[in-house]
N, C-alpha and C positions, 0 to 999 in steps of 0.2 A: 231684226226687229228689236226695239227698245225696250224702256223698261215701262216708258207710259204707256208700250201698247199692251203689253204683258198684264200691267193694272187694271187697263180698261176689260181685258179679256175675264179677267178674276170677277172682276167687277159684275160682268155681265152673267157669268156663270154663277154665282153667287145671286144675283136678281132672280135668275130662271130658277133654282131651286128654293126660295122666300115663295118665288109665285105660286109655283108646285104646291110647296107645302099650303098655302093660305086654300088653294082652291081646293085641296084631298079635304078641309079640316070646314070648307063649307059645304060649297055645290057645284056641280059637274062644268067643266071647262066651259067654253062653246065648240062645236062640234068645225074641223077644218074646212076652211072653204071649199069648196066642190073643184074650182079648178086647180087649187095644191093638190089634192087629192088623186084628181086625174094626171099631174103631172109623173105624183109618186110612180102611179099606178103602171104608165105606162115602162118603165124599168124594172120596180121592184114587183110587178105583178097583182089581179087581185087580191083584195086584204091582206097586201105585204107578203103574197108569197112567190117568190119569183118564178118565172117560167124559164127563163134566159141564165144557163149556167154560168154563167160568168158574172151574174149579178146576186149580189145578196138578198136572202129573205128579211124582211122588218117584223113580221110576225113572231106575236111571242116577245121578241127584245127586251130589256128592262127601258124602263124607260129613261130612267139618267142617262141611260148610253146613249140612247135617243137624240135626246137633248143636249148632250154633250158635245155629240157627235153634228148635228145640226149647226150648234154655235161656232165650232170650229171651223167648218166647211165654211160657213157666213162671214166668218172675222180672217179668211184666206190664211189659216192654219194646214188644211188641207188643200192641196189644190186637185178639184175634181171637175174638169171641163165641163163634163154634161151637166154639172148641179150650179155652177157659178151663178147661171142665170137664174137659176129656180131660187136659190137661197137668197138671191140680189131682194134687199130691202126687206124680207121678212122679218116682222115682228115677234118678239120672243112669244106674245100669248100666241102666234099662230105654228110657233117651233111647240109650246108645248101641247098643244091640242092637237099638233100632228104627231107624236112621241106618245099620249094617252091612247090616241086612236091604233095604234099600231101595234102598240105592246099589249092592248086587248084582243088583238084579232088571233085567230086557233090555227095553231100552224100547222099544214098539211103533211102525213109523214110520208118520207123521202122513200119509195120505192125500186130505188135501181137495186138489182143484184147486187148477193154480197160475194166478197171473195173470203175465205175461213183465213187463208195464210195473212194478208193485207192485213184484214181484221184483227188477228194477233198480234203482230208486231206494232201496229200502233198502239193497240192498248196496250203493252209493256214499255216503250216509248213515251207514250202519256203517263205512265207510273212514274217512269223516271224521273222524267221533265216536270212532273209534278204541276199538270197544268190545271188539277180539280180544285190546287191551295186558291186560286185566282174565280176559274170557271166553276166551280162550285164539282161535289164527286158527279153529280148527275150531269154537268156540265151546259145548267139551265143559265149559269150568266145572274152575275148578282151586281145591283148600282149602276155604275162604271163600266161594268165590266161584261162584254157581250154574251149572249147564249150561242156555243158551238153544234148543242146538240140536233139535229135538221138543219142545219145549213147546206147548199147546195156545196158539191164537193169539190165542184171545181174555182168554185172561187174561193174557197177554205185555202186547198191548193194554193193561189194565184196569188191571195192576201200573205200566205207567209212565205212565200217568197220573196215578197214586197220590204216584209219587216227585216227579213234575213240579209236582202240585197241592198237594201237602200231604206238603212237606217235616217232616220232627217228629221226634219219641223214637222209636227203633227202625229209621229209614230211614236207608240209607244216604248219608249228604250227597254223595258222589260221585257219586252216580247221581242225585240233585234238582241240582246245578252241572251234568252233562252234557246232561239233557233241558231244563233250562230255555229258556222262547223259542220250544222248537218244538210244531209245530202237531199237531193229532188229525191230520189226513193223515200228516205226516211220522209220527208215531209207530206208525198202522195199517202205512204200507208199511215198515218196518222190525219190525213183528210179523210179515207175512208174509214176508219174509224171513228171519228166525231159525225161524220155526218149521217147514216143511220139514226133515227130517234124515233120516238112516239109521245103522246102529250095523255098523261091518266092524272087525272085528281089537279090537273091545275099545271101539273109540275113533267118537266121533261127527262127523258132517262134514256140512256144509249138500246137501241133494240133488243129486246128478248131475244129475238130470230140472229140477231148478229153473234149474240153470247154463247147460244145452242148452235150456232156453229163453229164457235172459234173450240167450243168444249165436243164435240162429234168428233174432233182432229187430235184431242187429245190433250189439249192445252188448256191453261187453266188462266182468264183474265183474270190480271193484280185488280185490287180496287185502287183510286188515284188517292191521292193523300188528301184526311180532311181537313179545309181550312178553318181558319177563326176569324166569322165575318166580321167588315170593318167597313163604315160607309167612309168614301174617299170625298175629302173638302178639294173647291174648289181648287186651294192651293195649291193639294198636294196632286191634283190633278196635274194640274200644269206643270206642275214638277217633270212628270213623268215625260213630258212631249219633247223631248231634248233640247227646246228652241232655248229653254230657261234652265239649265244645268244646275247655277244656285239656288233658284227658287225655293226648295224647299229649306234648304240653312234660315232665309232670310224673313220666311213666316213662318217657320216652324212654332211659334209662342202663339201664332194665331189661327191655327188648324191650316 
C-alpha cells in the first residue's frame, strides 16, 4: 500500500475525529440506521454485548477505538470477512453514530468462574507488561486504545494470539513487541484476568470477587503501572499499524 493511500487513510481519520468533535460541541449525532444496527447486533450481541465467545463485546468501548477501528476495516486495513460487506460503502457519519451508540451502551458483567491461581499470575504478568501505561490501571480503555476490562475471554485469548503470531497491516506493532516470547499459558492467564470486570460510577475496574480471591490464596495483586494520558492523532495512529513504519518521522512536526 502507497503513500497516497496512507494520506487518504490520515485524511479520513482526521475527518471523522473534526466531525466527532463539531457534533459532542453541538447536538447529538443521528441515531444508526436500524439495519447497521441489526447487522452489528447479530455478532457482537444486544447493545454490544456479545454472546458468542469468540466475538468481541462493543459495549462500553471508547469510542475513537470505534471509530478507528471502523475506518480501518472500511479502507481494507484490516481484513475481516464477515464485516467486508457490512463496512462496504459506509459513511463516516454512520461509522460515527455507530461508535456513539456503542460506546453508550452498559456492559454486562462477565460471570464465568474465577480460577484464584490464573487470576494471579496474569495480574503479575499485567504488572509486568505494563499493560495499564496503554489500557488505563482500571483497564477501561482510553482514545485509541480498547477497554479489556469485560471483554469475553476467549477472544482476548484469540486476539493476542493474533498480535503475537501474525504481526501485519492493521496490528498494532506495540502490542506484537509486548506479547512477543510469551507463551499460550501466559497469554490464557492474563485473559482470565482482564476479563472479569464490573461497571460503578461510569468507569470499569477488574472484579472485586476476582481480587478477594487471588488475596484468600495468599497473594497480593501488583497495581499496573499509571500511565500519563495522551490523545493519539491520526498520524501517530497509523504510525503504529506497521503498514507505515516511517510514518511517524515524516509528520511527526504535524501531530
Amino acid at each position: 500500500m502507497g503513500v497516497e493511500r496512507a494520506v487518504s487513510v490520515l485524511m479520513t481519520l482526521a475527518r471523522l475525529a473534526t466531525a466527532s468533535l463539531l457534533w459532542s460541541a453541538t447536538s447529538a449525532p443521528a441515531q444508526p440506521p436500524p439495519r447497521q444496527l441489526d447487522s452489528c447486533t447479530a455478532c457482537h450481541g444486544p447493545g454490544g454485548n456479545a454472546q458468542i465467545p469468540s466475538f468481541p463485546s462493543l459495549a462500553g468501548q471508547p469510542q475513537l477505538f470505534i471509530e478507528n477501528q471502523l475506518v480501518i476495516i472500511r479502507e481494507g486495513l484490516r481484513d475481516i470477512p464477515s464485516m467486508t460487506e457490512v463496512m462496504k460503502g459506509m459513511s463516516d457519519e454512520h461509522i460515527i453514530a455507530l461508535a456513539r451508540h456503542f460506546a453508550a451502551q452498559p456492559l454486562h458483567q462477565n460471570t464465568a468462574p474465577l480460577r484464584a491461581q490464573a487470576y494471579r499470575v496474569g495480574a503479575q504478568l499485567s504488572g509486568q507488561l505494563l499493560c495499564g501505561t496503554c489500557h488505563l490501571p482500571n483497564y477501561a480503555g482510553q482514545q485509541q486504545v480498547p477497554r479489556l476490562a469485560g471483554q469475553n475471554e476467549a477472544y482476548l485469548l484469540q486476539s493476542m494470539k493474533e498480535f503475537r503470531d501474525k504481526p501485519g497491516p492493521g496490528r498494532d506493532t506495540i502490542m506484537a513487541a509486548t506479547l512477543r516470547g510469551l507463551a499460550d499459558t501466559d497469554l490464557a492467564h492474563l485473559a482470565h484476568y482482564l476479563a472479569p470486570g464490573t461497571v460503578q460510577a461510569g468507569a470499569l475496574r477488574p472484579c472485586t470477587g476476582a481480587i478477594a480471591a487471588a488475596a484468600a490464596s495468599g497473594h497480593q495483586v501488583p497495581r499496573p503501572h499509571r500511565p500519563q494520558q495522551r490523545r493519539a492523532t491520526p498520524c501517530s495512529l497509523l504510525a503504529r499499524l506497521g503498514q507505515f513504519p516511517n510514518l511517524g518521522a515524516a509528520c511527526k512536526a504535524g501531530g
